[in-house]
Residue frames as qw, qx, qy, qz and C-alpha x, y, z in Angstrom:
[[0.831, -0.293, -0.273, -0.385, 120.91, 142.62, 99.48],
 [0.311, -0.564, 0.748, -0.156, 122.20, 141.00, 102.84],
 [0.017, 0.375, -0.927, -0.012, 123.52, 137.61, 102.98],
 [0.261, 0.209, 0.879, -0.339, 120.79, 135.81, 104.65],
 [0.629, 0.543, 0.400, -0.387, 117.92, 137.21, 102.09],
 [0.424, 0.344, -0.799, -0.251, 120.37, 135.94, 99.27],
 [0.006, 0.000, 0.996, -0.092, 120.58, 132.50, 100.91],
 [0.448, 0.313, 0.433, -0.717, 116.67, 133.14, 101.30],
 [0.534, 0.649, -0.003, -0.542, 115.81, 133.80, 97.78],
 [0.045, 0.417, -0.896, -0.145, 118.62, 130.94, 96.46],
 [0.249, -0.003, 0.835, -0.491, 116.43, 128.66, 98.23],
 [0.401, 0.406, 0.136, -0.810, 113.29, 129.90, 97.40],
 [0.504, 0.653, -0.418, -0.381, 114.27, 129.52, 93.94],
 [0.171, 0.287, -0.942, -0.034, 115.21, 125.71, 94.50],
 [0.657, -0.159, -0.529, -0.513, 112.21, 125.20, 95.68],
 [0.186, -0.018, -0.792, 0.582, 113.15, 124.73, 99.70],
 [0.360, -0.668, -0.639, -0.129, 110.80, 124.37, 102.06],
 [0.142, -0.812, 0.064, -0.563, 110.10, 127.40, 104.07],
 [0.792, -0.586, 0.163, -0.056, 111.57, 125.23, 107.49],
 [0.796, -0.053, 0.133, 0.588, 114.84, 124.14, 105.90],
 [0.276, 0.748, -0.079, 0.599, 115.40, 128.02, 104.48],
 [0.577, -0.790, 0.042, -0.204, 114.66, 128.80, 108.44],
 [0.820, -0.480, 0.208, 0.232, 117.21, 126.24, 109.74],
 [0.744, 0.172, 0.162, 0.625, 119.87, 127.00, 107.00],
 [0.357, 0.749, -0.009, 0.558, 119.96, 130.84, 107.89],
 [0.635, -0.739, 0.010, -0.224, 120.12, 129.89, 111.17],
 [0.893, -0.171, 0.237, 0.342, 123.20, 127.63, 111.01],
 [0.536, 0.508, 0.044, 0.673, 124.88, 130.48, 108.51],
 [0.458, -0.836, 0.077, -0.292, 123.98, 133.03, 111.40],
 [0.694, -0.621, 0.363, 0.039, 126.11, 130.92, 114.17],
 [0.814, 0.199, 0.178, 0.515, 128.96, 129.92, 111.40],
 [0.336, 0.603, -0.092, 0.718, 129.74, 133.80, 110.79],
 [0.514, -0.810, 0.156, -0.236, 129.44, 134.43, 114.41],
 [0.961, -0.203, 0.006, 0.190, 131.91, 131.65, 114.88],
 [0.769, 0.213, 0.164, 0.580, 134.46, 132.95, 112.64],
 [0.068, -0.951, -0.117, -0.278, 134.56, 136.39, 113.91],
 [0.402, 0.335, -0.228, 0.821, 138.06, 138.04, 114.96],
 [0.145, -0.208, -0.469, 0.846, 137.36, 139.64, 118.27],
 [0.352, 0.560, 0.301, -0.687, 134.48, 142.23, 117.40],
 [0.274, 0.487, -0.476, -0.679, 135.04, 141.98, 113.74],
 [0.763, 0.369, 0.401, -0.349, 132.68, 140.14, 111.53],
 [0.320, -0.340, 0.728, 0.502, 134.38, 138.19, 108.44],
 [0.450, 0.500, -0.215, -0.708, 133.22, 137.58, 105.31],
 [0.931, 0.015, 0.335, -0.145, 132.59, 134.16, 103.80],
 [0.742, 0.601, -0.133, 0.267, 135.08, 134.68, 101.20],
 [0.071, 0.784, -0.537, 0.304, 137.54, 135.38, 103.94],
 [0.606, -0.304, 0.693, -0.245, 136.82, 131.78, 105.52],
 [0.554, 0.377, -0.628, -0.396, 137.23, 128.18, 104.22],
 [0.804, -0.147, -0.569, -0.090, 137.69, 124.84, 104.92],
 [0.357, 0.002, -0.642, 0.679, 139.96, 125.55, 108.10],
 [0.318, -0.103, 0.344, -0.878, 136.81, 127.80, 109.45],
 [0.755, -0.033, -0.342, -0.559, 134.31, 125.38, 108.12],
 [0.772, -0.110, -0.626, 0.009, 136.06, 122.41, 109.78],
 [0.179, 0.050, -0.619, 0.763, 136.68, 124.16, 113.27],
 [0.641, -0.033, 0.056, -0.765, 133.05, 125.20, 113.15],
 [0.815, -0.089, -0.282, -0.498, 131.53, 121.62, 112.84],
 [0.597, 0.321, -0.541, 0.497, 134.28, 120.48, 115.18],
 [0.093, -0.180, 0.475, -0.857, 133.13, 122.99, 117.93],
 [0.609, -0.139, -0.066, -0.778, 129.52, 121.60, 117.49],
 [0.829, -0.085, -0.553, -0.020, 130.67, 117.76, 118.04],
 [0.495, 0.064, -0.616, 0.610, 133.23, 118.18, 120.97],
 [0.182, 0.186, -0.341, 0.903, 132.20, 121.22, 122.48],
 [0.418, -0.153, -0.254, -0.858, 128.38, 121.69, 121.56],
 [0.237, -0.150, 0.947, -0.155, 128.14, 118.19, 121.83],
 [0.639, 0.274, -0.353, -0.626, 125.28, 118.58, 118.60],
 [0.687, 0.077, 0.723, 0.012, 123.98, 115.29, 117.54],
 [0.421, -0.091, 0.686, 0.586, 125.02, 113.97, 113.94],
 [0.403, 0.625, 0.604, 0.287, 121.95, 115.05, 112.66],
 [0.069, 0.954, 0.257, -0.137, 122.27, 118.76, 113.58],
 [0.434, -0.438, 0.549, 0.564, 125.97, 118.61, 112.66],
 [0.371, 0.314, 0.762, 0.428, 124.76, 117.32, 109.06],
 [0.189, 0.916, 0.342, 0.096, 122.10, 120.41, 108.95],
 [0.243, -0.790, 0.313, 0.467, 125.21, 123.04, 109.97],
 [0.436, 0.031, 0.740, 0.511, 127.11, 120.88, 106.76],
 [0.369, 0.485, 0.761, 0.221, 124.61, 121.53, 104.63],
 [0.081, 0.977, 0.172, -0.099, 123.72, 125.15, 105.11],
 [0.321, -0.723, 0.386, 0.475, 127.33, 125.91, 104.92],
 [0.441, 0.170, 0.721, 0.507, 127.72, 123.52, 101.55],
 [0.334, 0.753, 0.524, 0.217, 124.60, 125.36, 100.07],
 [0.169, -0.866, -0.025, 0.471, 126.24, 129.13, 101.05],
 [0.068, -0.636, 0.616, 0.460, 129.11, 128.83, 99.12],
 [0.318, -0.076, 0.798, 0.506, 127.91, 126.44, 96.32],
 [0.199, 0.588, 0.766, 0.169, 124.72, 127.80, 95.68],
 [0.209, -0.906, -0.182, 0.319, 124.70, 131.21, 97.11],
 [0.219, -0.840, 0.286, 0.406, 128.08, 132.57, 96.32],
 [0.820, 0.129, 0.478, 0.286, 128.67, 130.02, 93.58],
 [0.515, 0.746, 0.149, 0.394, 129.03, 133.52, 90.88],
 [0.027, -0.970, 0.201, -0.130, 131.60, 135.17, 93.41],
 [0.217, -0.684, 0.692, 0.075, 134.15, 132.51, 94.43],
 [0.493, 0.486, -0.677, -0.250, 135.60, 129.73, 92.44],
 [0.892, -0.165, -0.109, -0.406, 134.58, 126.39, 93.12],
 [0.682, 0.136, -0.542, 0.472, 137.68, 125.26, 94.43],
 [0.206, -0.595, 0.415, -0.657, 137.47, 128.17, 97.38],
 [0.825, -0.271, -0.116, -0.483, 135.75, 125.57, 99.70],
 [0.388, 0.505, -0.771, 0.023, 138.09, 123.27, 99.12],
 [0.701, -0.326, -0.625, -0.110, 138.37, 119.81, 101.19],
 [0.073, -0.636, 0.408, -0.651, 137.99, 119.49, 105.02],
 [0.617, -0.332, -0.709, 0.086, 137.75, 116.66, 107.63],
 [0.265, -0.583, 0.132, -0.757, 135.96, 117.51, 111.15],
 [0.056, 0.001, 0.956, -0.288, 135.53, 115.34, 114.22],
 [0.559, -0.251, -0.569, -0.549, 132.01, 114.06, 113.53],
 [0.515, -0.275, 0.470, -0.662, 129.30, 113.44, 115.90],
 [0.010, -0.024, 0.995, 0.096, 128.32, 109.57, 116.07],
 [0.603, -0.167, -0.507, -0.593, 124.64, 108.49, 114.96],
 [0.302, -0.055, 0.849, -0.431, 123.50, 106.49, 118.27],
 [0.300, -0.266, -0.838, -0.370, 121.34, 103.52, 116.84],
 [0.315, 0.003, 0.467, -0.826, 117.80, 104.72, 118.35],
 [0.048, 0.285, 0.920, 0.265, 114.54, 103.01, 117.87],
 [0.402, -0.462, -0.093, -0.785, 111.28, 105.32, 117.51],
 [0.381, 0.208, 0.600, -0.672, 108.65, 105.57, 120.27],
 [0.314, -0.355, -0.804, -0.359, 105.44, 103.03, 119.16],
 [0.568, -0.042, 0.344, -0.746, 102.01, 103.44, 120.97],
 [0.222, 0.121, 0.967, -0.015, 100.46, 100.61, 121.46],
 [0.239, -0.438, -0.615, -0.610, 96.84, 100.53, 120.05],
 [0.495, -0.600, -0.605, 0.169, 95.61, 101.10, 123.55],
 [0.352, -0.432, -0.237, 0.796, 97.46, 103.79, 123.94],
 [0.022, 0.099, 0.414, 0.904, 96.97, 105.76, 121.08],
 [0.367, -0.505, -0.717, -0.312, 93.09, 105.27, 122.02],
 [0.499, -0.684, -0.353, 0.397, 93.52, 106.11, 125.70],
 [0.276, -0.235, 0.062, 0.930, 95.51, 109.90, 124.38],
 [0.028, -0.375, -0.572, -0.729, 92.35, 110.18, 121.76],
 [0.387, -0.590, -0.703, 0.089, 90.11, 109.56, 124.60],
 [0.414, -0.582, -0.351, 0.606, 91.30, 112.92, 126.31],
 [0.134, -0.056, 0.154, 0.977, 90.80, 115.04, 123.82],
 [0.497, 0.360, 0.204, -0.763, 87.46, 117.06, 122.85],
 [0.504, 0.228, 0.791, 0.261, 85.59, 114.81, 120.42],
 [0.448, 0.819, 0.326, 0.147, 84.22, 118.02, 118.42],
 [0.298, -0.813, 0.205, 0.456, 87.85, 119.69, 118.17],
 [0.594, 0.741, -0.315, 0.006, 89.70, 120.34, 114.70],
 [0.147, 0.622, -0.755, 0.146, 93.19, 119.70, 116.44],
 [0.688, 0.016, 0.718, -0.103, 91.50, 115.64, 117.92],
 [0.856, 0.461, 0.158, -0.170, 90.46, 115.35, 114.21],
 [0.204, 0.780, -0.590, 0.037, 94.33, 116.83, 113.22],
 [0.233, -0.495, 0.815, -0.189, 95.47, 113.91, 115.54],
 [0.843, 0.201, 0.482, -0.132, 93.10, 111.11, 114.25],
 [0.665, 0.737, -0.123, 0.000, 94.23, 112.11, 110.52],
 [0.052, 0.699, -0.710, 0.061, 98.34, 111.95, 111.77],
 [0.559, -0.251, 0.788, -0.065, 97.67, 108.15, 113.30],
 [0.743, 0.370, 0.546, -0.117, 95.38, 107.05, 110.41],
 [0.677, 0.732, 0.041, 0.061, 97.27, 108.28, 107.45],
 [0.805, -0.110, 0.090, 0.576, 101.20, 108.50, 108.80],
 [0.155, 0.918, 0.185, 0.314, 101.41, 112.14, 107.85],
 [0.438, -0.159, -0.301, 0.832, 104.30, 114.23, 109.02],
 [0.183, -0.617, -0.514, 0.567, 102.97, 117.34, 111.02],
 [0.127, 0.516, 0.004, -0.847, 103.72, 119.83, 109.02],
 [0.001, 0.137, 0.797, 0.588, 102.38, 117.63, 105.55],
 [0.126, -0.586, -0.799, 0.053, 98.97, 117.56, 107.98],
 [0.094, -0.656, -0.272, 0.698, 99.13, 121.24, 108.93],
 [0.098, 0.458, -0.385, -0.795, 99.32, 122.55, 105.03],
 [0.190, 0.379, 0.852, 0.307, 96.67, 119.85, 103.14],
 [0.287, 0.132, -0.113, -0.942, 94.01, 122.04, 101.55],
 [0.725, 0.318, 0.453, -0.409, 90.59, 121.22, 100.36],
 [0.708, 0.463, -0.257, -0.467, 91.53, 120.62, 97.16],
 [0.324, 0.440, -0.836, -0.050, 93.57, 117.66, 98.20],
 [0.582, 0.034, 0.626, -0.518, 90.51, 115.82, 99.68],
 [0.429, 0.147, -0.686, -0.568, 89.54, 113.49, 97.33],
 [0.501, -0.075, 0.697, -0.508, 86.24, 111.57, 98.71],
 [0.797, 0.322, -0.124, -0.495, 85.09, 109.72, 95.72],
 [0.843, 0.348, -0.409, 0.021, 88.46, 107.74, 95.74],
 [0.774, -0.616, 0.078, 0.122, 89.07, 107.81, 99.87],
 [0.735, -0.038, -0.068, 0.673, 92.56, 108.99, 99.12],
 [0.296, -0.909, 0.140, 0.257, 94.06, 112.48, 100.57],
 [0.771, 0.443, 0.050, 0.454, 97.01, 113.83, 97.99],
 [0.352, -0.834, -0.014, 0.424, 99.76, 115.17, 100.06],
 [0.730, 0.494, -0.027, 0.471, 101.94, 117.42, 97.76],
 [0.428, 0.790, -0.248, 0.362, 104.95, 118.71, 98.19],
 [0.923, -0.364, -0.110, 0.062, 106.09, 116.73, 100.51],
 [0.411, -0.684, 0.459, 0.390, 109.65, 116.18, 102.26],
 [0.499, -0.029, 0.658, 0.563, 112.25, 116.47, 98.93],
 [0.269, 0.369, -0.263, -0.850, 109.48, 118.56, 97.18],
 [0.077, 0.013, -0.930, -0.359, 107.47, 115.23, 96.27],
 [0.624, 0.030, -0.011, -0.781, 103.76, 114.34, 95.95],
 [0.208, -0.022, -0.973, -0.100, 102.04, 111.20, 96.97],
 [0.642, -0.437, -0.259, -0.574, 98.89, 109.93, 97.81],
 [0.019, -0.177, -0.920, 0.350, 97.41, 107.86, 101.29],
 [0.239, -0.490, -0.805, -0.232, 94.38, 106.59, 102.05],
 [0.300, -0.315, 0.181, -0.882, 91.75, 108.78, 103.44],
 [0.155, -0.073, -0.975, 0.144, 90.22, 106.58, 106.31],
 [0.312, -0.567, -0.678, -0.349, 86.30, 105.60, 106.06],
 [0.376, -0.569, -0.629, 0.373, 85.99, 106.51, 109.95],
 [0.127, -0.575, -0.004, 0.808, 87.07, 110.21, 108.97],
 [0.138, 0.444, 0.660, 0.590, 85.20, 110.44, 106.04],
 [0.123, -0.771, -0.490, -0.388, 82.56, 112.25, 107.78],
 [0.430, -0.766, -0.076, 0.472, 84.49, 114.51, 109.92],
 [0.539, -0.186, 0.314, 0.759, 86.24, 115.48, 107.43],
 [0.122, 0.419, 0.572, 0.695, 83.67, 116.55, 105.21],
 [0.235, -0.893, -0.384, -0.014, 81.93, 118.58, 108.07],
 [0.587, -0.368, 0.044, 0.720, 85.49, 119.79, 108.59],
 [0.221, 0.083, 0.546, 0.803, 85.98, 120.95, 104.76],
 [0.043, -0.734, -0.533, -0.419, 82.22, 122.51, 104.73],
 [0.509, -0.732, -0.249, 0.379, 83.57, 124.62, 108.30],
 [0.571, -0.166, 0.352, 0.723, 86.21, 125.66, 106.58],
 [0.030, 0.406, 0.499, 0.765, 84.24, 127.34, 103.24],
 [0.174, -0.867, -0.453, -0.112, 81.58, 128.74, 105.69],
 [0.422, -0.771, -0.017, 0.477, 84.53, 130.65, 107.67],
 [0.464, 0.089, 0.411, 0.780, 85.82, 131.32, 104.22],
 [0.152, 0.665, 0.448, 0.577, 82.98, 133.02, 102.67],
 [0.470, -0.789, -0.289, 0.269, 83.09, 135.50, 106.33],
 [0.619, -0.169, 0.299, 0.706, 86.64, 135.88, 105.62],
 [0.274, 0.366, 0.585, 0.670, 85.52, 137.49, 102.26],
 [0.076, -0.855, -0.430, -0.279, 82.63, 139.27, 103.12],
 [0.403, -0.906, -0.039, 0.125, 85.83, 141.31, 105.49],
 [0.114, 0.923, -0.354, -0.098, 87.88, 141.79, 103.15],
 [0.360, -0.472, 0.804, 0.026, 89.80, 138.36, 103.73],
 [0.918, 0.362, 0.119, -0.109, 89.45, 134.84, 101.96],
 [0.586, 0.741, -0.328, -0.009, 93.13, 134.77, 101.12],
 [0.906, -0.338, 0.233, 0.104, 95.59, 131.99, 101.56],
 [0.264, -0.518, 0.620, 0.527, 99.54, 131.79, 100.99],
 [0.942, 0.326, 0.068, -0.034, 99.90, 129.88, 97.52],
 [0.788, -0.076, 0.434, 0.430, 103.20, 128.05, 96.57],
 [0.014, -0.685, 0.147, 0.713, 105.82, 130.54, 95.12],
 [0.309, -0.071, 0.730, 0.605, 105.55, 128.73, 91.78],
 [0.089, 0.666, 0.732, 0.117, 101.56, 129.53, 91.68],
 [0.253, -0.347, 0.008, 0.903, 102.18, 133.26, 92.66],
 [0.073, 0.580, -0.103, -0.805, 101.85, 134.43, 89.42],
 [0.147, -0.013, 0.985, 0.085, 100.48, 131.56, 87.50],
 [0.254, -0.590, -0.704, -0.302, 97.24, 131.57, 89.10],
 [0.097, -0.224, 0.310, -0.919, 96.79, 134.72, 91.30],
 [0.698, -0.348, -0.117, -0.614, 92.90, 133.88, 91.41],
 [0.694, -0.395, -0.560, -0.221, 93.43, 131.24, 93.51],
 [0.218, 0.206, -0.555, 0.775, 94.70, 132.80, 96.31],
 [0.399, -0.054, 0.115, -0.908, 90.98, 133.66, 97.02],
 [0.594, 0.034, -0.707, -0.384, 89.75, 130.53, 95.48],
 [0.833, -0.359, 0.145, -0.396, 87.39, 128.16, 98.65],
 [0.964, 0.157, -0.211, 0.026, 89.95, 125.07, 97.16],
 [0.464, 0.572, -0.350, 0.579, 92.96, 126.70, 97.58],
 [0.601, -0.598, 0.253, -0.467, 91.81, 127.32, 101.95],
 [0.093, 0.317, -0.889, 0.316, 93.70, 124.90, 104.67],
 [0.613, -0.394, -0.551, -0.406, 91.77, 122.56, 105.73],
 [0.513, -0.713, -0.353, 0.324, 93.02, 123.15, 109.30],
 [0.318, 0.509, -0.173, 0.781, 93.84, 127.05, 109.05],
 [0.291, 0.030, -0.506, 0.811, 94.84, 129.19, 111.73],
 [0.129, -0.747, -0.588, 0.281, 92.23, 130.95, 114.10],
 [0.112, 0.819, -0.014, -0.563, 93.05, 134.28, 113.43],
 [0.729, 0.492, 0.311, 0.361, 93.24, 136.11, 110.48],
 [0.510, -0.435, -0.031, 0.742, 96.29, 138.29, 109.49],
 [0.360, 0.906, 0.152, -0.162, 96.62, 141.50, 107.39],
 [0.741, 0.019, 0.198, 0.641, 99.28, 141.66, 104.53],
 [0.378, -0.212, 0.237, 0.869, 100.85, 144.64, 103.27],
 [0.160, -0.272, -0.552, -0.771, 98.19, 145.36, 100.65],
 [0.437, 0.037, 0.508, -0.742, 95.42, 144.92, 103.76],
 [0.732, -0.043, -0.512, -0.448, 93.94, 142.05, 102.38],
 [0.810, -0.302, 0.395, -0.311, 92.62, 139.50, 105.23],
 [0.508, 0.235, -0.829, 0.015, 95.46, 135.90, 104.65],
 [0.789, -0.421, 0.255, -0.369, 94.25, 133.19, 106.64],
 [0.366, 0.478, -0.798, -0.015, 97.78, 130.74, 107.00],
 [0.727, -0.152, -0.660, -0.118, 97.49, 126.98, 108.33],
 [0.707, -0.702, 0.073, -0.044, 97.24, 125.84, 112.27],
 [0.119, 0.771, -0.589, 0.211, 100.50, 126.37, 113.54],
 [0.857, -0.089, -0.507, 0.003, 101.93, 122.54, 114.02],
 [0.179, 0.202, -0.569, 0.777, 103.63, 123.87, 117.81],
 [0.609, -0.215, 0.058, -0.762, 99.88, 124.04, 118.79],
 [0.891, -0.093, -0.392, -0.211, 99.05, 120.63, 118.04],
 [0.521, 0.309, -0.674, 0.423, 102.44, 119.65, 119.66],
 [0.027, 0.099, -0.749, 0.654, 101.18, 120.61, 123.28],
 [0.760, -0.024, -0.120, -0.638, 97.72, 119.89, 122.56],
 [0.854, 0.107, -0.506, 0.061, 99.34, 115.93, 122.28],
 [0.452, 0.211, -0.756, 0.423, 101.44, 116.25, 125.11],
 [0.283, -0.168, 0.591, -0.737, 98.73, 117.19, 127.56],
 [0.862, -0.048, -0.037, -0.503, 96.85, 114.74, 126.65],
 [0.658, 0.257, -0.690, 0.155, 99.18, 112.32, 126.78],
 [0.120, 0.263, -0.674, 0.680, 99.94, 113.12, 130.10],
 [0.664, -0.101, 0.181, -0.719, 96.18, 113.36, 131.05],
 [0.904, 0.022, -0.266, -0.334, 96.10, 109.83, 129.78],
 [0.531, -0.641, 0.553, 0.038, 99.05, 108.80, 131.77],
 [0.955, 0.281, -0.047, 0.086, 100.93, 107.33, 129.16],
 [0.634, -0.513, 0.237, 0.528, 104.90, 107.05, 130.28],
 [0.651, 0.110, 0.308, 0.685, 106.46, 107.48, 126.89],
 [0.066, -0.562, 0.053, 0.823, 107.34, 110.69, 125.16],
 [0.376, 0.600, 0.697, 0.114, 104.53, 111.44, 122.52],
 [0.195, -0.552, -0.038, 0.810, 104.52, 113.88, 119.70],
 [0.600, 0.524, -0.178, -0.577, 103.11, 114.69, 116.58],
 [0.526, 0.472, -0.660, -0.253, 105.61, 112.26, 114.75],
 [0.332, -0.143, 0.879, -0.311, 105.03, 109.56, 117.55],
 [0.714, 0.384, 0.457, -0.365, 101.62, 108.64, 116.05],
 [0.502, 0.659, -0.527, -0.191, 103.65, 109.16, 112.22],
 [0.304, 0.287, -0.908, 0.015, 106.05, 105.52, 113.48],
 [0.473, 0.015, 0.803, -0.363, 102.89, 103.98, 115.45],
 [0.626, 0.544, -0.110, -0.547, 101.10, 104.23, 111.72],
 [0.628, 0.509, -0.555, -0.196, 103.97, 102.55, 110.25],
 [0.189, -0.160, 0.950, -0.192, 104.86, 99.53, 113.05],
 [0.571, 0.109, 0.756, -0.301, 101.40, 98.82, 113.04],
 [0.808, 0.457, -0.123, -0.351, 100.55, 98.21, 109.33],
 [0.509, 0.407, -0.757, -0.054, 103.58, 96.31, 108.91],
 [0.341, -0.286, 0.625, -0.642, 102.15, 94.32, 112.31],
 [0.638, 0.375, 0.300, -0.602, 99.14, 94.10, 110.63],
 [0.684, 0.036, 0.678, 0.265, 101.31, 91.68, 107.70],
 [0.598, 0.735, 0.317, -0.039, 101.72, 94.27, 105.18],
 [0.809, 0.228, 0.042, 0.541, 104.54, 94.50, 102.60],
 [0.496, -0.482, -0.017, 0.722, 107.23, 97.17, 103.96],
 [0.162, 0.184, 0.401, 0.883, 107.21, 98.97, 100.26],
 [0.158, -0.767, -0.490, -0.383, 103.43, 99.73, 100.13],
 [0.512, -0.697, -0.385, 0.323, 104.41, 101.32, 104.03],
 [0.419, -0.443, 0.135, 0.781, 107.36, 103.03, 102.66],
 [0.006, 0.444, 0.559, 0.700, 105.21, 104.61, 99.64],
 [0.300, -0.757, -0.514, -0.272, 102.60, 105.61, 101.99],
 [0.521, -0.652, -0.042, 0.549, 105.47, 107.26, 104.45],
 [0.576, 0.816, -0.025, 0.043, 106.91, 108.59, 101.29],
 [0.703, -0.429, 0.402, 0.400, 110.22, 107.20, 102.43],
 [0.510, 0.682, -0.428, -0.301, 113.18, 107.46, 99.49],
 [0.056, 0.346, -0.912, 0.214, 115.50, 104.67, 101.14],
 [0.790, -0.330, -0.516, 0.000, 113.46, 100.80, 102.18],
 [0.657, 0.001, -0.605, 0.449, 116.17, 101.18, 104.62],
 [0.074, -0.127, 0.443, -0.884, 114.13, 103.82, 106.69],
 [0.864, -0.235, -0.097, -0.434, 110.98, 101.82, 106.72],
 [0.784, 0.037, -0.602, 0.151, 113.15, 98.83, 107.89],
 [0.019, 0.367, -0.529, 0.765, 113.72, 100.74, 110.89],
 [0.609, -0.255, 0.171, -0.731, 110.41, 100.28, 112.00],
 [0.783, 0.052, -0.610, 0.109, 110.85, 96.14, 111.76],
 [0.576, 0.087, -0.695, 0.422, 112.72, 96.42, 114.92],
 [0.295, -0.062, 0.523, -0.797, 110.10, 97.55, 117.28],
 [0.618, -0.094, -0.523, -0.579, 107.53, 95.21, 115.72],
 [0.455, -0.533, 0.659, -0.275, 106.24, 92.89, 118.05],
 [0.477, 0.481, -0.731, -0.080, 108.28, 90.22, 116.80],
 [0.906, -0.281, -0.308, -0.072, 107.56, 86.07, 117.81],
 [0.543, 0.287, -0.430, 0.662, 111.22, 86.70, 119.25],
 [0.077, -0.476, 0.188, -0.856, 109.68, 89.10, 121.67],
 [0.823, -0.315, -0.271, -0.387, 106.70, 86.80, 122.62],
 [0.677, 0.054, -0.708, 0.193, 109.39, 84.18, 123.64],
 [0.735, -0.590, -0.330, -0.057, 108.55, 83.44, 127.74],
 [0.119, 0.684, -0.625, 0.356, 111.73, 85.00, 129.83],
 [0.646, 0.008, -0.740, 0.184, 113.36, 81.87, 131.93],
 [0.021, 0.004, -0.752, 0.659, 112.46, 83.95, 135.27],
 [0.653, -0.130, 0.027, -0.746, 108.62, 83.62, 134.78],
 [0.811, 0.039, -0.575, -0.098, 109.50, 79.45, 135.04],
 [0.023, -0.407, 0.640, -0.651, 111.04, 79.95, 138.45],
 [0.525, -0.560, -0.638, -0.066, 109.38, 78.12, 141.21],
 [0.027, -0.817, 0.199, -0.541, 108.62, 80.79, 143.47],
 [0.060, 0.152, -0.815, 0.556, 110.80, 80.67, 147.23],
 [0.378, -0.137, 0.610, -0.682, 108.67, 78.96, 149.97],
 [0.870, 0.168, -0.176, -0.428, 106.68, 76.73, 147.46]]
């Protein structure tokens, strides 16, 4: 089996998400490219810390990487050799290594005002799945891809809450499912089961399920509950020719938002997760306790909801600047 569909199946089997496996065979990809000998192609057990710390070295100085993508290169390289290779080389092979690091620049998110966010809604169809996609990211703080993979069975309309599982870390929480999208949602979730039962009647009806459900529950691969509630327009054919219909691809939505943005002439740079930190400024705006915010973000750390404090608008902000007191020349 080659490297990369070890590190695959390692993963898998930990229970990664199918976007960090992506980005961590990508970053082992351009580490053994690094450490290549003219044409020749080393082995991981022929490199160590001295290749590991020239490699994340070349990505600060040279690459000029920011700290976070420096930290994802770290990581895929930690998980290779402690998870991956952990039954061929000795847990000392690794050994220690210090690297010039890239520096964290203190940033503050992009906010939308409430006007704005209104004036980007305003430009989109009002009977489109990917406007409802974008009401459901402002009104419930969703990250893009939590909003692209919700199924019907995680609608819950009797108790107006929307259970996102498996979330970043592999976790499960609830948010609130807002009144105003109650009934879009449920004309959504009845679209959905009508293009299911089509699906079926051609062979199709069949959605990924979560490798732990696999083999669990097979039936619900077919199952109406078990359907995205925003899946993809087309449907694909697997291996066996059975019709899979997978979720809306969250790169869609992405320029779906930015031409409307633009249509709405807003200045700032707007993206899926833009409407994710206008969610969370404005409830805490709105005089509500940071924890409930950072429960409903599924934050682990307060100290990434506290981020969002410093774009509130804060009485500090109100305060009058001393050149609106000028008297103007010629008066």
């Amino acid at each position: 089996m080659k490297l990369l569909d070890r590190l695959c199946e390692v993963a898998t089997r930990r229970r990664l998400s199918p976007l960090t496996v992506e980005c961590y065979q990508r970053w082992v990809t351009q580490f053994l490219r690094f450490g290549r000998v003219g044409e020749q192609w080393r082995t991981p057990a022929e490199m160590g810390a001295r290749e590991v710390e020239a490699f994340l070295t070349h990505l600060a100085v040279e690459r000029k990487l920011s700290a976070s993508s420096q930290n994802q290169a770290l990581n895929a390289i930690v998980f290779l050799y402690k998870q991956v290779l952990a039954d061929e080389l000795p847990p000392e092979h690794l050994g220690r290594f210090a690297a010039e690091r890239s520096k964290r620049p203190g940033r503050v998110p992009t906010v939308l005002s409430g006007n704005e966010v209104r004036r980007i809604i305003d430009e989109m169809p009002a009977d489109s799945p990917r406007t409802l996609m974008v009401r459901l990211l402002y009104g419930t703080g969703l990250r893009v891809m939590e909003l692209c993979t919700l199924r019907l069975r995680d609608l819950d309309f009797d108790r107006s809450q929307i259970v996102v599982r498996g979330g970043k870390g592999d976790k499960d929480r609830t948010v609130m499912l807002p009144a105003t999208l109650s009934g879009p949602l449920v004309e959504q979730a009845r679209q959905v089961r009508r293009l299911h039962e089509r699906d079926l009647a051609k062979g199709g009806g069949f959605a990924p399920l979560p490798a732990s459900l696999e083999h669990k529950t097979p039936y619900a691969e077919a199952d109406w509950r078990w359907q995205f509630l925003f899946a993809s327009v087309t449907m694909r054919r697997d291996e066996a020719g059975r019709g899979v219909r997978w979720h809306a691809d969250p790169g869609v939505l992405d320029r779906f938002i930015r031409a409307a943005a633009v249509r709405a002439q807003v200045s700032k740079r707007v993206t899926p997760h833009t409407f994710r930190h206008s969610f969370a400024t404005h409830l805490l705006e709105a005089g509500y306790d940071v924890r409930q915010v950072q429960q409903l973000l599924g934050h682990r750390d307060l100290r990434t909801t506290m981020l969002y404090t410093h774009v509130m608008n804060k009485p500090a902000i109100a305060v009058t600047s001393p050149l609106d007191h000028l008297v103007p020349l010629g008066n």
